[in-house]
C-alpha positions in Angstrom: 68.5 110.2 31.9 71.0 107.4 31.3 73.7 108.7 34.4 70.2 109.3 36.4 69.4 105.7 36.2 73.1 104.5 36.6 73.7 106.5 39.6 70.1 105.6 40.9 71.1 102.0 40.3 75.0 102.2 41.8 73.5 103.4 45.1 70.6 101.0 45.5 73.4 98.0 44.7 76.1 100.0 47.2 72.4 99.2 50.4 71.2 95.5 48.5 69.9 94.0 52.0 68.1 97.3 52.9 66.6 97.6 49.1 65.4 94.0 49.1 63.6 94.7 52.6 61.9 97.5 51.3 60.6 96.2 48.5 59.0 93.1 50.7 55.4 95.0 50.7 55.5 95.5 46.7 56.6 91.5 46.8 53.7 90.6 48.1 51.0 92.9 47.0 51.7 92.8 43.4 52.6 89.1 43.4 48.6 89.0 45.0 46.9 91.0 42.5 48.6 89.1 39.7 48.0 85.7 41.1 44.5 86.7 41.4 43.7 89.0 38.7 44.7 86.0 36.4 42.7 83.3 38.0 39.7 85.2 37.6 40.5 86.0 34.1 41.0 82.3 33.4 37.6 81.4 35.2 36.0 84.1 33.6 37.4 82.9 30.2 36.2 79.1 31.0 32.4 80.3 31.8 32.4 82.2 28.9 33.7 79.1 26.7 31.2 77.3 28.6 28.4 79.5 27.7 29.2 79.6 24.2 29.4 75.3 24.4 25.9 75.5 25.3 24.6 77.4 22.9 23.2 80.6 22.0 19.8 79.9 21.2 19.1 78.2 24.7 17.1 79.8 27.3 16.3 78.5 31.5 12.7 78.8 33.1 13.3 79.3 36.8 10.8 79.3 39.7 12.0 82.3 42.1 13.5 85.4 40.8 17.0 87.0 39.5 19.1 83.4 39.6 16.7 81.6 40.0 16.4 79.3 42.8 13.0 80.0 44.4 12.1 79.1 47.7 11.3 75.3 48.5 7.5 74.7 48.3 6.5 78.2 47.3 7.8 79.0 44.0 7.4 76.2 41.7 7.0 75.8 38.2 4.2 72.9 36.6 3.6 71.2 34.2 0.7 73.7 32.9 3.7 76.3 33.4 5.4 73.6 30.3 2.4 73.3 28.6 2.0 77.6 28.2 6.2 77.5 27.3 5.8 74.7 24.7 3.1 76.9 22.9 4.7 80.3 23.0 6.1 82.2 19.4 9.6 81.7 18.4 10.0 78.6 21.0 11.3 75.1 19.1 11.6 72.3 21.8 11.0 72.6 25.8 12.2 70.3 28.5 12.1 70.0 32.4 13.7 68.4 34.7 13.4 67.9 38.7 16.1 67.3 41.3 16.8 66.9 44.8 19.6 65.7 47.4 19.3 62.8 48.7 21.2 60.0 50.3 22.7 57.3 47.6 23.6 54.3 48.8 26.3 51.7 47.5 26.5 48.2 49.5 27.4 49.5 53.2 28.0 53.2 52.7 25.9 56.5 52.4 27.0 60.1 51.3 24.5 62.5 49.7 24.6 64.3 46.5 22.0 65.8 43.8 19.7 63.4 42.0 18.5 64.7 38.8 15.5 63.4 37.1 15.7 63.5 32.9 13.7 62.9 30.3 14.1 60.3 28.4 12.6 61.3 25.2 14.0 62.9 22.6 13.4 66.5 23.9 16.4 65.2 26.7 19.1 66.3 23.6 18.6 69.7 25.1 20.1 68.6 28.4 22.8 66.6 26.5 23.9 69.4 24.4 23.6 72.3 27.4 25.9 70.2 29.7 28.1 69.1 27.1 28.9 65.5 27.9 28.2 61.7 26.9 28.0 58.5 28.9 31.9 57.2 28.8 30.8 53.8 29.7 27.2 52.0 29.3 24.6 54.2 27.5 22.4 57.0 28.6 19.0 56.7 30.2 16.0 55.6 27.8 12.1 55.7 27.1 11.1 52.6 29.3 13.7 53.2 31.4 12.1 53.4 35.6 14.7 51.6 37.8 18.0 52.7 36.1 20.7 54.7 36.7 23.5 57.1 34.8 26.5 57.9 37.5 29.0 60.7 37.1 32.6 60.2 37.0 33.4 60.8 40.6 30.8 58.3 42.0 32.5 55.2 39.6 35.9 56.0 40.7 37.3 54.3 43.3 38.0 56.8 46.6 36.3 59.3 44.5 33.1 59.7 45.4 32.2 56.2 47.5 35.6 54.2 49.0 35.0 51.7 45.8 34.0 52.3 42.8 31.1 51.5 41.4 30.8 49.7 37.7 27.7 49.3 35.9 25.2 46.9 37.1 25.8 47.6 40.5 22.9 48.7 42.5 22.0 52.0 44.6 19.8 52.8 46.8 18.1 56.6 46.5 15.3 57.1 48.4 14.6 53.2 49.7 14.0 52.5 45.9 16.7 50.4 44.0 18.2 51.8 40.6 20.9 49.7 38.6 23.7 51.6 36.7 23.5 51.5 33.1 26.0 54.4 32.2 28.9 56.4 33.4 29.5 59.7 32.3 32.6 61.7 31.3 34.3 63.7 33.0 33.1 67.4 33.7 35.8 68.6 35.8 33.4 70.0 39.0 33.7 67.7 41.5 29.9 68.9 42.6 28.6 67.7 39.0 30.7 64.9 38.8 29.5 63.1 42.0 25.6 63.4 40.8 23.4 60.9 39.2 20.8 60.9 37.0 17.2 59.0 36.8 14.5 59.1 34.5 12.0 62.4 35.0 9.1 60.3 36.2 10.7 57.9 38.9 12.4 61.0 40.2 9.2 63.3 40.9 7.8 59.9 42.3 10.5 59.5 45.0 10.9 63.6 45.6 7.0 63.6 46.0 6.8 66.5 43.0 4.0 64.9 40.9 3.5 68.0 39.1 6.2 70.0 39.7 9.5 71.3 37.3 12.4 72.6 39.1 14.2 73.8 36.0 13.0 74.2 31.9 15.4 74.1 29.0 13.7 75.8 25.9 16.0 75.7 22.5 14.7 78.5 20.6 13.8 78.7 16.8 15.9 79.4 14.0 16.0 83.0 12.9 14.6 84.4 16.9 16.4 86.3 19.2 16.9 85.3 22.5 15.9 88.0 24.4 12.8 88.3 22.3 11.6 84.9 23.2 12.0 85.3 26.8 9.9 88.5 26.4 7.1 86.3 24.9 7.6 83.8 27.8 7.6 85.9 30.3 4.6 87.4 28.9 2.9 83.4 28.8 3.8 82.7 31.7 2.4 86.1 33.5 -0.9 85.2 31.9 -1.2 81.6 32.9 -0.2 82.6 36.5 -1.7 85.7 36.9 0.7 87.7 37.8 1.8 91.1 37.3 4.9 92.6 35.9 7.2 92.9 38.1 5.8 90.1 40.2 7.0 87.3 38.9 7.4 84.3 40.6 9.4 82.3 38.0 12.7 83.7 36.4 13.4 83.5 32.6 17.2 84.0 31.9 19.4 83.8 28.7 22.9 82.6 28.1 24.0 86.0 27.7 22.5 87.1 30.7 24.2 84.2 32.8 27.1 85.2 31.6 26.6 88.8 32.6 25.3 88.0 36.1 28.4 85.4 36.7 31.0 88.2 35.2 29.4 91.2 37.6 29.6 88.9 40.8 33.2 87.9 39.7 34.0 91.5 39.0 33.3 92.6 42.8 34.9 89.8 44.4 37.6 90.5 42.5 37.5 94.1 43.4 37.1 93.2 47.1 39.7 91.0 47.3 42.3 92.9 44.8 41.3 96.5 47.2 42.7 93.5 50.3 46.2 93.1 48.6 46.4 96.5 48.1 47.4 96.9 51.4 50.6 95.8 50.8 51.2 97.5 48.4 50.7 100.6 50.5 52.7 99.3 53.2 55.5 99.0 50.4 55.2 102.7 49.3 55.2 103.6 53.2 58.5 101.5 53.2 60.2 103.0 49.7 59.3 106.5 51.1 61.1 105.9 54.7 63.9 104.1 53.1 64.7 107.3 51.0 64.0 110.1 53.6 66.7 107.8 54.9 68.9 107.8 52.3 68.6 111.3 52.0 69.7 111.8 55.5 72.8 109.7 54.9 73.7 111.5 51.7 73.4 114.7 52.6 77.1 115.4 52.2 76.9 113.9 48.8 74.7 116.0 48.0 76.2 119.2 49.3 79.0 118.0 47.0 77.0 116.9 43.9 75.4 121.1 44.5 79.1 122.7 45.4 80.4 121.0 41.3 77.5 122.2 39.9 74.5 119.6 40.4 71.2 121.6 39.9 68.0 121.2 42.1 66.4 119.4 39.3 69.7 116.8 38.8 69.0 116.0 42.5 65.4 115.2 42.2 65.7 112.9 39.1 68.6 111.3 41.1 66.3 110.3 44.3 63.3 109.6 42.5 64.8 107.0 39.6 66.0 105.5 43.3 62.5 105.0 44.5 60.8 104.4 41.1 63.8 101.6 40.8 62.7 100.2 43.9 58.8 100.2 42.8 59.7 98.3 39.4 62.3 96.2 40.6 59.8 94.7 43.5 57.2 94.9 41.3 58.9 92.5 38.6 60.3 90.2 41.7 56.3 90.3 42.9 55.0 89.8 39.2 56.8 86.2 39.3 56.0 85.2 42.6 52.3 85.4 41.5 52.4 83.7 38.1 54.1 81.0 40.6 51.5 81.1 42.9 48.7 81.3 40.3 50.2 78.4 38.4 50.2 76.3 41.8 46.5 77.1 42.0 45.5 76.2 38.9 48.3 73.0 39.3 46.5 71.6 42.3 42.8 72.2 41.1 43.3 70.8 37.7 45.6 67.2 39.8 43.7 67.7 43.4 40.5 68.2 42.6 39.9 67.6 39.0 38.8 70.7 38.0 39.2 72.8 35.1 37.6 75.9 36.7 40.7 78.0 38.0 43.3 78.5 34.8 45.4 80.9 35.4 45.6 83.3 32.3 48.3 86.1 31.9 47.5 88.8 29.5 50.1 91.6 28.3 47.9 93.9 29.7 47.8 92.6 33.1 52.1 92.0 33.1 53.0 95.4 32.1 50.1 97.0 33.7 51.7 95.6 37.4 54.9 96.8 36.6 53.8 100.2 35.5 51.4 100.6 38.7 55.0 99.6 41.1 56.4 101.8 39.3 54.0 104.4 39.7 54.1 103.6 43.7 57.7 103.8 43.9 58.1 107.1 42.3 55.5 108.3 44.0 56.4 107.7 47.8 59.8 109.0 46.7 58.2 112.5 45.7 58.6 113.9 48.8 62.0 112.4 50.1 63.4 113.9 46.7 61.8 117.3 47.1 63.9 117.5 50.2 66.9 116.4 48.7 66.8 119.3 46.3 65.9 122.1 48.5 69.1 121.3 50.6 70.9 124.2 50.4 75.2 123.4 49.7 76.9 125.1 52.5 74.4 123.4 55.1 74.6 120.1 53.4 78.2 119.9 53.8 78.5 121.1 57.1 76.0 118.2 58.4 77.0 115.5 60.7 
């Protein structure tokens, strides 16, 4: 095996430019799975951390079905729906909240983003702990409060979310109505959440015209119940107050576990999609390894008459050819390997200082590293199956008297 490699090695060396333009199509496919094979498993790994931040014993009330978002002024939820949720087994504390784009104003300019309406009770430490943040600056919105404000990061940043900044104690303007700012929260890392701001519950179904209307339910869940057995028993409520059948639910009940499940299957197929995409190259490449050696075997033909005429069996000839193409397979799969940890680095390089997200982290796990070089591998030696089949059946006496 040792003088297969080392003679499947000397003659790649002896034809470097035509070797490194073969492997151009393993370059690039392998360098695109990796790149994206490990973004997704870093995204996957930061919803999954998320998940677990928020707790297991959390469950959402939607209006619509599967994820939830139900079509505006149809499905809805109320607060008789919050009322039937509050009294339900195995459920501790319940909370709603309403939101709704809108245009915010900040001295002379406009740009819309969500509004979300809190409580500001006690039963708003749901929210708190689910989302995982604290006011940064100011405090957070508080029983009494009507005409105040909490910002996210983006929005008191100057160029961030308005051209200045804005501090506390400035005014906006949402919906005609004035709120000042009393708080600034920290930093989430989505852009999207980062440039919303948050009013007390009330005021906010006041200015979106939903009286008696809940776009989205927290529950926290007692100690010593299981999840999915309390969002049985809601369901269950809810179909009663409603009157609807199984089945025909307008409203959506989902746990953490099943968010998690719905996030990692949708991932899972883009992924797939785009990961089938790239392997197109890495087709092309094993069209390229396997014309590159019918080649070579063309120009060696004499060799090989005289590698068969000292002795060289039919098997010897084989190995030779397809170490040559396997070579070829590892060697651009090892070049593509580290042009995708560059480019998933970049990524996650730009997101984290462009944008100010945390979401795309690339992660590289030993099964993903030696997995791509064993599948180049695999693609090398297999488009050099045929080529090396060839190779061996050439008979001596023809092979030496080719031109």
């Amino acid at each position: 095996m040792k003088d297969y490699f080392s003679l499947a090695f000397n003659n790649l060396k002896r034809r470097r430019l035509r070797s490194w333009l073969t492997m151009i199509g393993i370059f690039i496919g392998i360098a695109a799975v990796v790149a994206l094979i490990s973004l997704g498993q870093g995204l996957q790994g930061y919803l999954t951390e998320t998940f677990e931040m928020m707790g297991s014993n959390k469950l959402i009330v939607m209006p619509g079905r599967g994820m939830g978002f139900g079509m505006a002024g149809i499905d809805k939820l109320t607060s008789k729906d919050l009322d039937a949720i509050k009294k339900t087994k195995g459920v501790d504390i319940v909370t709603g909240m309403v939101y709704g784009s809108s245009l915010v104003k900040f001295k002379d300019e406009s740009k819309p983003t969500f509004v979300i309406g809190l409580p500001t009770d006690e039963t708003a430490n749901i929210f708190k702990e689910m989302q995982g943040f604290e006011p940064e600056q100011g405090r957070d919105l508080k029983e009494g409060d009507k005409d105040k404000v909490v910002i996210g990061f983006l929005v008191a940043k100057d160029n961030g979310f308005f051209d200045e900044g804005v501090d506390l104690r400035d005014k906006l303007i949402i919906q005609g109505k004035e709120f000042r700012v009393v708080g600034v929260m920290e930093q989430i890392g989505n852009p999207a959440d980062d440039s919303e701001v948050y009013i007390p519950l009330e005021t906010a179904k006041e200015i979106f015209d939903k009286e008696d209307e809940i776009d989205m339910v927290y529950v926290q869940i007692k100690a010593g119940f299981e999840p999915n057995e309390v969002a049985e028993n809601i369901e269950k409520k809810l179909r009663k107050v409603r009157g609807e059948k199984k089945g025909e639910e307008t409203f959506s009940v989902q746990t953490f576990e099943q968010l998690l499940e719905t996030f990692s299957n949708i991932f899972a197929v883009v992924q797939g999609v785009l990961v089938g995409i790239a392997a197109i190259s890495l087709l092309v490449g094993g069209i390229g390894i396997m014309n590159t050696m019918y080649t070579a075997v063309l120009e060696r033909t004499k060799e090989i008459g005289t590698m068969k005429a000292i002795g060289a069996k039919n098997s010897d000839i084989l190995w030779i050819f397809l170490f040559e193409s396997g070579l070829l397979g590892l060697v651009g799969g090892a070049v593509g390997i580290l042009i995708g940890i560059g480019l998933a680095k970049g990524t996650e390089y730009v997101a984290t200082t462009a944008l100010g997200t945390p979401f795309l982290q690339a992660s590289f796990p030993l099964y993903l590293i030696v997995g791509a070089l064993a599948f180049s591998f695999l693609i090398g030696t297999a488009s050099g199956i045929l080529p090396a089949m060839q190779a061996a059946k050439l008979k001596p006496a023809d092979a030496l008297r080719y031109e």
